[in-house]
C-alpha positions in Angstrom: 0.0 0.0 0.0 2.6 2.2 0.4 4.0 1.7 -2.6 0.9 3.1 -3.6 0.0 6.0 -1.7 3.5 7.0 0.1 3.1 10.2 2.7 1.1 13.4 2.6 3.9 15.1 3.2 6.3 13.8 0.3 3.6 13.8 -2.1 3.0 17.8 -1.6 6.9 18.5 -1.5 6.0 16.8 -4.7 3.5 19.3 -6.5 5.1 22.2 -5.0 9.1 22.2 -5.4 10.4 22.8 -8.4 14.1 22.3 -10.0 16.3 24.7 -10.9 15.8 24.2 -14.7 12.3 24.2 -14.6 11.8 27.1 -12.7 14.1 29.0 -15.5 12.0 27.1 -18.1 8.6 28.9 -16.2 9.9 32.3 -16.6 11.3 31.7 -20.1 7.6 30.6 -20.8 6.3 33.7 -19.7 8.7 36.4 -21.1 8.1 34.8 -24.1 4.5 34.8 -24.1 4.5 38.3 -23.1 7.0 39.2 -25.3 4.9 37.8 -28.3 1.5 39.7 -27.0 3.8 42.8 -27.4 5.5 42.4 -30.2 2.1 40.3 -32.3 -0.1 43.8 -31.2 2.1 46.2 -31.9 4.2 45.4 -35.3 1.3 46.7 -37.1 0.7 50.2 -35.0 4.1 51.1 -35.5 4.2 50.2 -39.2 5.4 53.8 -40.4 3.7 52.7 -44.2 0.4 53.6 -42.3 -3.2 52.4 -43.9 -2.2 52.6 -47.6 0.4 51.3 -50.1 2.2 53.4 -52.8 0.2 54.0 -55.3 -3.3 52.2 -53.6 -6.3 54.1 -52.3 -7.0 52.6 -48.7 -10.6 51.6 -47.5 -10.6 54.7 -45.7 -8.8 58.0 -45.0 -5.8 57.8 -42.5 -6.7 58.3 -39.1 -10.4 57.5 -39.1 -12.3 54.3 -38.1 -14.6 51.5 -40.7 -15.4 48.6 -39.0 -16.9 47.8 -42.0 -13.9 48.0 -44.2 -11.8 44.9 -44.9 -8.5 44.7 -42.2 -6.8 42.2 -40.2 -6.3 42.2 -36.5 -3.2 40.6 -35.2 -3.6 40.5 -31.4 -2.8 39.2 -28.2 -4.3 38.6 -24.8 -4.5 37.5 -21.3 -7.5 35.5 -19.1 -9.0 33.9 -16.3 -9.9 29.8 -17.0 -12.5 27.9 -15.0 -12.5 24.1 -15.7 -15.1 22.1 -14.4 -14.1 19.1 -12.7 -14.3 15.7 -15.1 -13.4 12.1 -14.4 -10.1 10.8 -15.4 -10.3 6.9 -16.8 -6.7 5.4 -17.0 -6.5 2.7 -18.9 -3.9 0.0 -19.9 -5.2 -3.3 -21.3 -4.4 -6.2 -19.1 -3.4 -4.0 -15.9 -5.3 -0.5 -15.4 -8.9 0.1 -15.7 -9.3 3.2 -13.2 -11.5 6.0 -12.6 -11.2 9.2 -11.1 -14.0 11.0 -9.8 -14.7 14.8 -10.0 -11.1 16.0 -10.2 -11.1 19.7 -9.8 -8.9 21.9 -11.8 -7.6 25.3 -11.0 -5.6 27.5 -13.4 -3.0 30.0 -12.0 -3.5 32.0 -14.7 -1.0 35.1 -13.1 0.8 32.4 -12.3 4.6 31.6 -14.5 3.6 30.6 -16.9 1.4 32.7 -17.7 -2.4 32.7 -19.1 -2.1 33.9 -22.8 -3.3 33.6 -26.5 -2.2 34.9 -29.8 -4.3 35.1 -33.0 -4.8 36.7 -36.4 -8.6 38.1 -37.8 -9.0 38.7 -41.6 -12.3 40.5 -41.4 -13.9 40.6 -45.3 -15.7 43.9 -45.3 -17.4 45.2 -48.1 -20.5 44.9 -46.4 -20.0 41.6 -45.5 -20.0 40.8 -41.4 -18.2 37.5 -41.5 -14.5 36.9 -40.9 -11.8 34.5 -40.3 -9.5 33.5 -37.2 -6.6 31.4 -36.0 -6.7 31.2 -32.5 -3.6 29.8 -30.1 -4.6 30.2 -26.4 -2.2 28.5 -23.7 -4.3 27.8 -20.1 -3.9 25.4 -17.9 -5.4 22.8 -16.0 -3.6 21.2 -12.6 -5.3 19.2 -10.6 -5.7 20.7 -6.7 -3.5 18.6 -5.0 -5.2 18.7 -1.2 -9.0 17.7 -2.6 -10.3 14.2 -1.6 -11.8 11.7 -4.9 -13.0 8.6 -5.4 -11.1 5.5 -7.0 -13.2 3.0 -8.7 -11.4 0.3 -10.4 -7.9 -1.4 -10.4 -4.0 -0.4 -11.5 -1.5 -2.6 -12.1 -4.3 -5.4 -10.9 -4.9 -3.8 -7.9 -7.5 -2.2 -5.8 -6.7 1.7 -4.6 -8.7 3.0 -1.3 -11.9 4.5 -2.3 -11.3 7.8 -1.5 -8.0 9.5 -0.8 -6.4 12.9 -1.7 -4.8 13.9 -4.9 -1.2 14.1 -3.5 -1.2 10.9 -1.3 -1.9 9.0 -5.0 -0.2 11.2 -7.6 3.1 13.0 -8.0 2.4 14.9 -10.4 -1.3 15.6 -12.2 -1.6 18.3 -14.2 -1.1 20.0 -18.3 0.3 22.7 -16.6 2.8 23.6 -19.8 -0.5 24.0 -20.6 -3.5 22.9 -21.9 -2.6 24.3 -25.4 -5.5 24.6 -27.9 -4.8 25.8 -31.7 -8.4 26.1 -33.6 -9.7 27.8 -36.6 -13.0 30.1 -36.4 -15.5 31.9 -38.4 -16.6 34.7 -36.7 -19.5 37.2 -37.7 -20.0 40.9 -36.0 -23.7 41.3 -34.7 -23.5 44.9 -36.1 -22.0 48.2 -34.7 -23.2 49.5 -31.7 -21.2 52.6 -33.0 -18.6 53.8 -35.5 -16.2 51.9 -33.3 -17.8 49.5 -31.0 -19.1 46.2 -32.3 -20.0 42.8 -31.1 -19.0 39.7 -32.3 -19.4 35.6 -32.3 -17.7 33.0 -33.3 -17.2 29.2 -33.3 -14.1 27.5 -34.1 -12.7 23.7 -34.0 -9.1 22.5 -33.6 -6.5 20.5 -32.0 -5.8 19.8 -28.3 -2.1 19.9 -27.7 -1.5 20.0 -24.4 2.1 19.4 -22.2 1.1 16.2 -20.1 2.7 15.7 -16.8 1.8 12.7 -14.7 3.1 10.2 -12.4 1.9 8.2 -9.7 3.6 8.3 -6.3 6.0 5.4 -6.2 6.5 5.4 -9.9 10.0 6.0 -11.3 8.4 6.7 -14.8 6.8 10.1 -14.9 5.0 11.0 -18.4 6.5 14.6 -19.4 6.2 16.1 -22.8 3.7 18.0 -25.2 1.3 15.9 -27.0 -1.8 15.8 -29.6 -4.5 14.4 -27.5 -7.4 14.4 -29.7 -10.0 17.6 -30.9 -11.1 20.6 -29.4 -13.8 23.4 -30.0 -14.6 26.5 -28.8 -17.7 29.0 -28.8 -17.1 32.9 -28.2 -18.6 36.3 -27.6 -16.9 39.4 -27.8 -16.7 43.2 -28.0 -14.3 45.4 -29.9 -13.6 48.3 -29.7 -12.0 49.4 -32.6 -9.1 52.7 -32.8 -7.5 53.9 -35.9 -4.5 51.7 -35.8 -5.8 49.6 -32.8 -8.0 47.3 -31.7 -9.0 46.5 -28.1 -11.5 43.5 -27.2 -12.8 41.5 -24.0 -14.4 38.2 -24.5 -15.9 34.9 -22.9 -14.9 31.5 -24.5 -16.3 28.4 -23.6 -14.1 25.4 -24.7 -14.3 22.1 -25.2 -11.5 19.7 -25.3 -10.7 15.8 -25.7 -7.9 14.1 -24.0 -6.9 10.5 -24.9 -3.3 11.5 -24.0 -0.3 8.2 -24.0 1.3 7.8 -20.9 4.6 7.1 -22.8 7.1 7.6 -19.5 8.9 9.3 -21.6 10.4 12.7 -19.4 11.6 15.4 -22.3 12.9 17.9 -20.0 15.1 19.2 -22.8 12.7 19.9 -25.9 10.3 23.0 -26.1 7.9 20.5 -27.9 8.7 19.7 -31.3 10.3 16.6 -30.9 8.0 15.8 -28.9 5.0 16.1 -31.3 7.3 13.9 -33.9 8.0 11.5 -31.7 4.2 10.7 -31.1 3.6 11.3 -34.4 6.3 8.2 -35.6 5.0 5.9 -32.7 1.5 6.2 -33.9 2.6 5.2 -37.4 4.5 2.6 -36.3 1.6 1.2 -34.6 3.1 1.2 -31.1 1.1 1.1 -27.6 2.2 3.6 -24.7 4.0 1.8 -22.2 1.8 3.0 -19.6 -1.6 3.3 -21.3 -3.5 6.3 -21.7 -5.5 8.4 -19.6 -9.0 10.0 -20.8 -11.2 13.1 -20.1 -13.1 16.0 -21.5 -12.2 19.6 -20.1 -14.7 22.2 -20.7 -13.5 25.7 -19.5 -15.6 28.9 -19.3 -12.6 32.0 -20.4 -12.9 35.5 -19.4 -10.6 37.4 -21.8 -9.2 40.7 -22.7 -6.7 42.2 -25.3 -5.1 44.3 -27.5 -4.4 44.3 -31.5 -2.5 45.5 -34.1 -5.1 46.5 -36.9 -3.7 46.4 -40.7 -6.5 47.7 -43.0 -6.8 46.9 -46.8 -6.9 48.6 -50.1 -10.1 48.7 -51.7 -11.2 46.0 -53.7 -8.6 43.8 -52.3 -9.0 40.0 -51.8 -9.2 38.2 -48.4 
């Protein structure tokens, strides 16, 4: 048994202390991504060519506002996640069939690193209220290490207690590198409120790609490294508020995400995630089985968000 559970104690020295080179590897994460809100919102304020090429009328005169002209908004942003709680089923044919119950999720969003998305809008214009949108938002989801679940099931042929906490079972639990989700939109402005405040909806699908990070106490394997775990979708409502070379927007997201990720054991402290993602990628065309199994759930996260965007408008009778 206590192989299985180990001590309160160890297990939260566990969750909480952190190595050297992942603590550098946290702030790293978060200069970059706030480097990359800066630097994605504001290459295309400071762009000294201003609205109009040489020699091409713009949609508009300089210095004036048309959300209905064509542009595109390259922006970045910050949030606050809520995940509900979701079972986890870990699964490994032969050894593992385990559930865990209503494991509850919090995000640190202030917290290295940081809560933050990047993302680029081609609205059409023309009199057309329908646009385009790749959206990259990084959260996270790590599961609270003191709450008490319920076990149903074996691992490893074996029966855990029914209930016990998080971080007398688990050394690690969490897609706290994040939970990464990349999707494509259509989104569609419910008509200006006024010359420069408009809402907007969208809905978008895409991939969950999330940095897994699990390992049982008394397990020398620990699963570390970014993976494709399976689709994702999202649903949004926002409001812009559009300047002459700016744009500024808040907006709730719901999402909705699949995870079937492969416990592989495999601990990539050194990659930032590409290998990672080709390594998966040659094991599932090889055919081959994580070592460990998998583990499955669905996260579904309510997003308050708010930003800021670099807003390139477009000569008239341009294409999208």
């Amino acid at each position: 048994m206590s192989a299985w559970i180990g001590t309160a104690g160890t297990a939260r020295r566990g969750m909480v202390a952190r190595p050297a080179p992942r603590r550098v590897l946290d702030w790293i994460s978060a200069l970059l991504g706030v480097a990359s809100i800066l630097w994605w919102s504001s290459v295309v304020m400071l762009d000294p060519r201003g609205d109009e090429k040489a020699g091409e009328p713009s949609a508009h005169a300089p210095g004036t506002v048309d959300l209905g002209a064509p542009a595109t908004v390259f922006g970045g942003y910050v949030g606050y996640p809520y995940t509900h709680p979701s079972n986890l089923h870990f699964v490994q044919p032969g050894a593992t069939d385990l559930t865990v119950h209503d494991v509850a999720w919090e995000g640190r969003p202030f917290k290295s690193p940081i809560y933050y998305g990047l993302r680029a809008t081609r609205w059409t214009g023309g009199g057309s209220p329908f646009g385009r949108m790749i959206d990259f938002t990084h959260s996270k989801a790590i599961a609270i290490p003191q709450q008490s679940v319920r076990f149903t099931g074996t691992r490893d042929g074996r029966t855990l207690p029914e209930t016990a906490r998080i971080n007398e079972t688990f050394k690690h639990l969490e897609f706290s590198h994040g939970h990464n989700m990349l999707t494509a939109n259509g989104v569609m402005r419910l008509g200006p409120v006024s010359r420069q405040l408009s809402p907007y909806v969208g809905l978008g699908f895409g991939a969950n790609l999330p940095h897994t990070e699990i390992q049982f106490i008394g397990d020398a394997a620990r699963t570390y490294e970014y993976q494709y775990t399976g689709p994702t979708g999202q649903a949004l409502l926002g409001l812009e508020i559009r300047l002459a070379r700016a744009s500024l927007f808040v907006e709730y997201k719901l999402t909705i995400s699949h995870y079937d990720a492969p416990l592989s054991g495999r601990d990539n402290k050194a990659s930032f995630g590409y290998s990672d993602f080709l390594v998966q990628l040659v094991a599932w065309w090889r055919g081959e089985k994580p070592r460990y199994g998998s583990v499955r759930t669905w996260l579904v996260s309510h997003q308050v968000i708010g930003g800021v965007g670099g807003v390139r408008s477009h000569p008239v009778g341009a294409q999208p």
